[in-house]
C-alpha positions in Angstrom: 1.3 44.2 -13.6 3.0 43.5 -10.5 2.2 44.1 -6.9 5.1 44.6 -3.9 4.0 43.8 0.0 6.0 44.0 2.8 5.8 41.3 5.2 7.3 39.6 8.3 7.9 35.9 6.5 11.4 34.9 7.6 12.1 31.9 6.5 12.4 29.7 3.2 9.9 27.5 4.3 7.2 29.5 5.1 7.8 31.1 1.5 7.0 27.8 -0.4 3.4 27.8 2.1 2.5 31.1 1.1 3.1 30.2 -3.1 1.4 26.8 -2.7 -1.7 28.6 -0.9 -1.6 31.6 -3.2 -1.4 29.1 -6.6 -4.1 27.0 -5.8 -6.6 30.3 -5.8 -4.5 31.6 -8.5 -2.6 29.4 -10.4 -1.6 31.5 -13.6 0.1 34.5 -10.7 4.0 34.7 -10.8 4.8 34.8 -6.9 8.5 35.1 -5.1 9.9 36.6 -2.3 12.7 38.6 -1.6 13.4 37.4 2.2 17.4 39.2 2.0 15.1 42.5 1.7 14.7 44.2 4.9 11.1 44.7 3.8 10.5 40.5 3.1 9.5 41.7 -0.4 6.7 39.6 -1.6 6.0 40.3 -5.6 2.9 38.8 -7.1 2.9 39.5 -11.4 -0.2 39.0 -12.9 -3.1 40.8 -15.5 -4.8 42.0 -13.0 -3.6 40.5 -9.3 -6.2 40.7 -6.6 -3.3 42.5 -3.9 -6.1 42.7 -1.0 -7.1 39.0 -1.4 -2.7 38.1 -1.4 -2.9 40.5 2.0 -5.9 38.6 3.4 -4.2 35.1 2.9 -1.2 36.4 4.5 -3.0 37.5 7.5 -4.8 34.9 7.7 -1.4 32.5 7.5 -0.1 34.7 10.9 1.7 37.2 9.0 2.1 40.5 8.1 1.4 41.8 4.6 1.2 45.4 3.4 0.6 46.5 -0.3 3.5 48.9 -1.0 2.4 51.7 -3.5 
């Protein structure tokens, strides 16, 4: 299954944060952005991926996630 956010992350940098943080909870999740998006895609493939824990970590990190349906 995969799960799409929309977020604020603007650089590279700040992407490879985000993955590290989200990998150490989770490290069998698939994570990459898509930062030439206008939305700052964020996809997370996994079994079963725990999308309002990935939106807390984000908010928590200073930005802005939102699960996309």
């Amino acid at each position: 299954m995969v799960e799409v956010f929309k977020t604020n992350v603007q650089q590279e940098t700040e992407t490879n944060y985000i993955i590290a943080v989200i990998k150490r909870q989770f490290p069998t999740y698939k994570i990459n952005f898509d930062l030439e998006d206008c939305d700052k895609i964020l996809r997370v493939e996994a079994l079963e991926p725990q999308w309002n824990t990935i939106v807390d970590y984000l908010n928590n990190l200073g930005f802005s996630c939102v699960r996309l349906e």
